[in-house]
N, C-alpha and C positions, 0 to 999 in steps of 0.2 A: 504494500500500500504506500501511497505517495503523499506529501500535504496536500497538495493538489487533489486529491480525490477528495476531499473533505466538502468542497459546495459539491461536487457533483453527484455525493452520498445524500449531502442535505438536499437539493433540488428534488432528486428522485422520491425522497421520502413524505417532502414536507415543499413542496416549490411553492406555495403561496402563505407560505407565515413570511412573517417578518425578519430579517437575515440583519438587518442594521436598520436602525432610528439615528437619525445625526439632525439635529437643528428639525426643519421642518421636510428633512427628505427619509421616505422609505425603500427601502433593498430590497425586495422577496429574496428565498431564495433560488430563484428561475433565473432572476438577474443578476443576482451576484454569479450562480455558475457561469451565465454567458459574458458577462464581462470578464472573467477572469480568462475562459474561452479568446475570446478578443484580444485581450491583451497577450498572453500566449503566444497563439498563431502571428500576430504584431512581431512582436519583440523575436520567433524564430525567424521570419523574414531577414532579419539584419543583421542577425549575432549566429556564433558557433559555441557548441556546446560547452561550458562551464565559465563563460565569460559573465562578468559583475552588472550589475545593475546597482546603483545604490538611491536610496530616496530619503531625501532631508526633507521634512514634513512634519506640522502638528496631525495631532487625529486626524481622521477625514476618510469618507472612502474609498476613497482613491487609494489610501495606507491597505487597505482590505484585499482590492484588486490585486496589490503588488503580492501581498503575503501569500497569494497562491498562484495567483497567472506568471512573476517570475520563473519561482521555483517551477512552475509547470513548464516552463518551457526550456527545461535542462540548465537554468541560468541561478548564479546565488544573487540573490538580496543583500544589497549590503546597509545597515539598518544607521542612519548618520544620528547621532543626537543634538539637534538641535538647537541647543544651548550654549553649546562649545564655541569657542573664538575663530577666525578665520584660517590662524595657524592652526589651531588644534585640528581642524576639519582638512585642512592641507595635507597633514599629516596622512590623517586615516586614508583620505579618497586615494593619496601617491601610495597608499601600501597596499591596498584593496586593486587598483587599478579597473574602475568599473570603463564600462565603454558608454555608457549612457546612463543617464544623472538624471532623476525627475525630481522637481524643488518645487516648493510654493513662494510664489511669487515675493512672500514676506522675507523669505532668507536669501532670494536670487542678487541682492548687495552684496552679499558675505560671500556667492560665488565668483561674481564678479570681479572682486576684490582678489582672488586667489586663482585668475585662472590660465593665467599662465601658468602655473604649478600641478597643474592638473592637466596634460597632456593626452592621460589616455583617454578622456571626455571626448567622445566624436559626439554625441548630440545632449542638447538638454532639452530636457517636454517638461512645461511649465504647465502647472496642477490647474493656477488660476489666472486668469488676464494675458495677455498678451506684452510680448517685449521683444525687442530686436534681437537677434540670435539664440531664440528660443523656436521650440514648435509648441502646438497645445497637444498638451499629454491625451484630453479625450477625443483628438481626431487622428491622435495617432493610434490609440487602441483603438478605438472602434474603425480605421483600416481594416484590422482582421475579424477572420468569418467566425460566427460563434457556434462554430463547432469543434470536436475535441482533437486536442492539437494535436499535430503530425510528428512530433516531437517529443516524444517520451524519455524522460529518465531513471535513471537507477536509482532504487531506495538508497545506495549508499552515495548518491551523488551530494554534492553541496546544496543546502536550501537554501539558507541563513546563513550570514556572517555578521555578528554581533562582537563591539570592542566594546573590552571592558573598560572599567569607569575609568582604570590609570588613577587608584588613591593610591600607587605604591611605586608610578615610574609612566613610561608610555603605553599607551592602551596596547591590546594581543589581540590579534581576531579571533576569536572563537569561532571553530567552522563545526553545524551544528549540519547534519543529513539529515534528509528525509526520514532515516530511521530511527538519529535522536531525537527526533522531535516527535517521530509519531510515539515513539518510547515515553518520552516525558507527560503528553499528552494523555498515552494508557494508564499509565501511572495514577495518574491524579483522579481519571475518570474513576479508576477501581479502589481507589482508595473514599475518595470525599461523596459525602452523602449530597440525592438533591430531589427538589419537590417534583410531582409533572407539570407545573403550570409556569415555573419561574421566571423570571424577566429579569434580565441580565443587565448590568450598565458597567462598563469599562471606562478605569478610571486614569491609569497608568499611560505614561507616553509607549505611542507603540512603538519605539522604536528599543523599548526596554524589553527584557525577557521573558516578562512576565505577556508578554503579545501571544506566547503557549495560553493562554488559558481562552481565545477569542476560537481559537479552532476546535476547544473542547467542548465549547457552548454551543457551537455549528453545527458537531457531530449529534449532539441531543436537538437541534432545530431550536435550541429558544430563541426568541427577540435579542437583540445585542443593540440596550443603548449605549451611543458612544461618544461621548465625551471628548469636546476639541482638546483640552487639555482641563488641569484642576483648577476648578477657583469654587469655593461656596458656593454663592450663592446660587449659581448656575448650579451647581450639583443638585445644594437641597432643594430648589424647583423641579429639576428632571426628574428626582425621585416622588415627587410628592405628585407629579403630572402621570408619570406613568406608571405608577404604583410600581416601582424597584424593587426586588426582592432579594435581589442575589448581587451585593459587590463585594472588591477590595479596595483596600489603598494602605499606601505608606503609613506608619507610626506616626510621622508629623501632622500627615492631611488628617488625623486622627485629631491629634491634638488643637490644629486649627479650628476644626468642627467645632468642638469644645468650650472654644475660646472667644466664638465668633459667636455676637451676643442675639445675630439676626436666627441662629440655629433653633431657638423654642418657637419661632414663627411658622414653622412650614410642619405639615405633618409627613413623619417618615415612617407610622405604622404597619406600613406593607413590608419594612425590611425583615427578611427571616433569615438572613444569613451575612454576617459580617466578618469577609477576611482582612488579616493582617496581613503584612509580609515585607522585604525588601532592607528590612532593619529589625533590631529589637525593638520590643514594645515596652517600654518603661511602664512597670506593673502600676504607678498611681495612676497614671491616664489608663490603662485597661480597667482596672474599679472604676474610674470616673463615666467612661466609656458605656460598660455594663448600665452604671445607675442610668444613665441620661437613656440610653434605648433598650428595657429590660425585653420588648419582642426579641430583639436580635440576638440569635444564636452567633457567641464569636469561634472562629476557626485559625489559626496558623500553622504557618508549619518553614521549613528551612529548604534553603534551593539557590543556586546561582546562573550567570550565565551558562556557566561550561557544563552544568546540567541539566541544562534544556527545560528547566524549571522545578519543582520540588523532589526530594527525596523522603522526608521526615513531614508527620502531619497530625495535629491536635485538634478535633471537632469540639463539638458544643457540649456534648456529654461531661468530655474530658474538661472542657472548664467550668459549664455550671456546679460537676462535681466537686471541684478544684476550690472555689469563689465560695461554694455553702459549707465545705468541710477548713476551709484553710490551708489547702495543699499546697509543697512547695511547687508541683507540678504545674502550678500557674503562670509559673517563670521558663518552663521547657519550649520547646518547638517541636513536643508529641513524639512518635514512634515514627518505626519503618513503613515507607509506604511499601506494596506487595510487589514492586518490580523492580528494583536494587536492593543491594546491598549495602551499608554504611557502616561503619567501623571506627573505631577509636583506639590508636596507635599509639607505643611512646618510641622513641628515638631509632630503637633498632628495629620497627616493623610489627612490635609484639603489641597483644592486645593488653590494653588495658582496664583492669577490673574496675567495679562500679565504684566512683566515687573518685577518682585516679580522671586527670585532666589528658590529655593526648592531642594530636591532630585528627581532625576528620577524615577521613579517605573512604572512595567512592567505590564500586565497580557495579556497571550494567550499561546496556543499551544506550541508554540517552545520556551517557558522559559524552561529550565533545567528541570530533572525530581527531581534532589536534590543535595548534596555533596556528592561523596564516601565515605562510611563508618562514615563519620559526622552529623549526626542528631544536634548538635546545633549550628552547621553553618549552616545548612540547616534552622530550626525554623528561626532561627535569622535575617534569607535575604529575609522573608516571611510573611507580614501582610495580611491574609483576600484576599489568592491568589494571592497577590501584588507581585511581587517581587523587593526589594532595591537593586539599581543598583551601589547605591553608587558615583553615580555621580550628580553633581548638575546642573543645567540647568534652562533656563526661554523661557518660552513664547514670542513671541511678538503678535502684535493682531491679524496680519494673518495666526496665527497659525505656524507661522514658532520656530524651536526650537534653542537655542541656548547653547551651552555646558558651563557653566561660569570654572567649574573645577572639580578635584576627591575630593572628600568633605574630603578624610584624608590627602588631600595635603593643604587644605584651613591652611590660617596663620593667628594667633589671634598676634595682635601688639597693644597694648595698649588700650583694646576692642576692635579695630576696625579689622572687616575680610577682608582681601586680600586674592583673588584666583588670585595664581600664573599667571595662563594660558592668563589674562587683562596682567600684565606686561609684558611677555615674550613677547605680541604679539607687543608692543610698542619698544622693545628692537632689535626685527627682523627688526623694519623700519630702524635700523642706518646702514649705506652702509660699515660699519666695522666689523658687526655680522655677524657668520656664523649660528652660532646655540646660543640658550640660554635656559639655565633652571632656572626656580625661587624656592626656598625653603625656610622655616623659619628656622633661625638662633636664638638656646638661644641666651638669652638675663636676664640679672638681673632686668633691671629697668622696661622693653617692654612687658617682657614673652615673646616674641619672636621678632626678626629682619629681614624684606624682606633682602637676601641676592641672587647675581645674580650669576648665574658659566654662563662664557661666553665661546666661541670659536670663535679666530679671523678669518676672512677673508684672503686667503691666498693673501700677498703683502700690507694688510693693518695694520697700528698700532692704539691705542683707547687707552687713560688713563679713571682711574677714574673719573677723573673731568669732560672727555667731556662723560661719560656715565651719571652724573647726572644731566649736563649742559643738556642735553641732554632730559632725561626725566623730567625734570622739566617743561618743554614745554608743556610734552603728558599727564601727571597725577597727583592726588592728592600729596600732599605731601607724609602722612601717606602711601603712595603704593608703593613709591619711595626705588630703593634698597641702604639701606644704608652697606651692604658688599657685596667686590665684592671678583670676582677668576677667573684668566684665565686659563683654560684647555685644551690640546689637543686634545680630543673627548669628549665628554658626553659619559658615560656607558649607553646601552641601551641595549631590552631585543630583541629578537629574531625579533618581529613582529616592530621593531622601536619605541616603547613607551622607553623612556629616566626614569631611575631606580635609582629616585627620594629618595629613600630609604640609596642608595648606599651616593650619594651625603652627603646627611645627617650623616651616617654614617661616613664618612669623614670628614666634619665637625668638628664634634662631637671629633675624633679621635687626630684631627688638625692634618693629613697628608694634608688637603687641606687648605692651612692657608686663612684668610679673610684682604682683604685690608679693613681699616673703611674707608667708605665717609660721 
């Protein structure tokens, strides 16, 4: 099976439900197969088999088209995130080398800007409007005939090329096939529970990883509303307009919800299912969360790029359970889902017993097929089929997992290791914090200093002293942040992971100076 077959499974089943809701336009899925059809037979006209396609774009369906008419026509997707600067985007498209570039008109500056650096662009098909040395993307797909392309690929061919965020160096391609993805896709289907009527709304840029969950909701035929990008207010109307039952989002869009005083105006009682993902959930905004929509059954669970999306997965049993007994399991990201394997390793490859911190490491299906053009990042993230996730995690005895932290964010302070993610989660309990990030701070005498960058609570004030008064209560000494920094926002990357890198670098720079405590 192909991702590409995924409208033409839904078409057949279900061709006049609703395939995408986007502002005030509807998709069946009759249309979505044939456009994807279209664009397809299109894009073989002009290209030889495994050549890139890449598409810089908010939501829209046009994103939709590509995610399956690409790949359908033996070509990868190359997924741009559209946040990133002119250089950064220079970067990826010269590593990717697509041959044709589809953009919306709003970031066609930012190509402009870089295109002499992008040589192997022979055409750009502009999403919306018209502009001199572009074509229109919808005359160019619907050139082809909508029917099923003449051009077939190998499940193990390239579908997707997705780069990572680069919080630790320059982004890697992730080259994800047809078979991890429909891997990661089975995955989720056979693990996560869902109603027959549910109405879907996607919330996440698709050009993030989390775009596996648009084709799992395809394969069940629900509606898929879809969201240009996140802002409130627009959310909590879409949900309240089309009775929403089933999303996700980030930890932060969490907390914005929250915080956003417009949120008790709109009813959001159709929600029956609320995922998290993409970050930790900082367990007071999860209470807060719960209290504010007691309908909403919440779910998470753990998954990255290179895994084509979740491994690890916690339903609503498990946390209503969790939340009415006081379980620490409320702080996990759940079990095994039923189509990989995951593990927790220490140094020499051996497993480590419950309660024993280790690396994560992967093997199944929907791990990555390798890095673009990198073969010793690829080796390097690969023992014995394993693949290092780079993240650290422990067991408990029920087999439930827990994330302790990213193992290149782990702090050595006087031998002793601090992961961040323990204190941060300590620092969210104070009714002054809005956000917090933990990172190691040189140090002469320590090798390194836990130091805290905070953001306050709006109408609240917090000195140093009651932040250490404070966590002196909750933890070890040695964990305790002895530099602190108040900041406006935390820098953060597209999907809401907080770009820890950056921080550092600031530090480092002393543009972000450290109070000592």
């Amino acid at each position: 099976m192909l991702l590409s077959d995924v409208p033409e499974l839904a078409a057949h089943h279900a061709p006049d439900v609703a395939a995408i809701i986007f502002q005030d336009e509807t998709i069946t899925y009759a249309q979505l197969r044939d456009r994807c059809r279209r664009l397809a037979n299109a894009l073989i006209a002009v290209t030889q088999p495994g050549d890139r396609v890449a598409i810089l774009a908010e939501n829209c369906p046009e994103y939709v088209d590509c995610y399956y008419g690409v790949p359908g026509a033996g070509l990868a997707l190359t997924l741009l995130n559209y946040r990133l600067a002119p250089r950064e985007l220079a970067y990826i498209i010269g590593n990717a080398e697509p041959r044709i570039l589809i953009v919306e008109a709003k970031y066609l500056p930012a190509i402009r800007q870089i295109r002499a650096q992008i040589p192997s662009v022979e055409r750009i098909l502009l999403i919306d409007g018209e502009s001199e040395g572009t074509e229109s993307y919808a005359a160019f797909r619907d050139s082809g005939a909508a029917t099923e392309p003449s051009r077939r690929p190998q499940e193990s061919d390239l579908a997707w090329l997705l780069y990572t965020s680069g919080t630790t160096g320059l982004p890697k391609g992730a080259m994800l096939s047809h078979t991890n993805l429909l891997a990661g896709i089975m995955n989720s289907m056979a693990a996560w529970d869902t109603g027959p009527d549910e109405v879907c709304m996607f919330t996440f840029p698709m050009f993030h990883v989390a775009g596996y969950v648009m084709p799992m909701q395809h394969l069940r035929t629900f509606p898929v509303v879809l969201l240009r990008s996140f802002d409130p207010p627009t959310l909590l109307a879409t949900v309240q307009k089309y009775r929403v039952t089933n999303t996700a989002m980030a930890p932060t869009m969490v907390g914005m919800l929250l915080e956003n005083p417009e949120t008790a105006n709109y009813d959001l009682s159709s929600l029956r299912r609320l995922g998290y993902g993409a970050a930790a959930m900082p367990g007071e905004v999860l209470r807060k969360a719960r209290a504010r929509w007691p309908g909403a059954g919440f779910s998470t669970g753990f998954g990255m790029t290179e895994l084509s999306g979740n491994v690890m997965t916690m339903g609503r049993q498990d946390h209503d359970r969790a939340a009415d007994e006081g379980l620490e399991i409320l702080r996990s990201v759940g079990k095994q889902m039923p189509l990989a394997r995951v593990r927790v390793a220490d140094e020499s490859g051996a497993d480590c017993p419950p309660g024993q911190a280790g690396e994560i490491i992967v093997k199944g299906d929907q791990v990555l097929s390798g890095y673009w053009r990198n073969p010793e990042a690829t080796a390097a993230s690969f023992t014995d089929g394993w693949f290092h996730t780079g993240d650290v995690g422990r067991w408990d005895a029920e087999g439930y997992l827990y994330i302790v932290d990213r193992k290149k964010d782990m702090i050595l302070t006087g031998g002793e290791n601090v992961y961040p993610r323990e204190v941060e989660e300590v620092l969210f309990r104070h009714p002054a914090v809005m956000e917090a990030a933990v990172v190691g701070a040189p140090d002469e005498k320590w090798g390194e200093m836990v130091a805290a960058v905070i953001c306050v609570r709006e109408g609240h004030t917090v000195t140093g002293a009651e932040i250490t008064a404070f966590c002196r209560e909750e933890i070890a000494g040695y964990k305790r942040p002895r530099r602190l920094a108040f900041i406006k926002e935390l820098p953060k990357n597209a999907s809401g992971k907080v770009l820890k890198r950056e921080l550092r670098d600031l530090i480092a720079a002393g543009t972000l100076p450290l109070e000592v405590l």
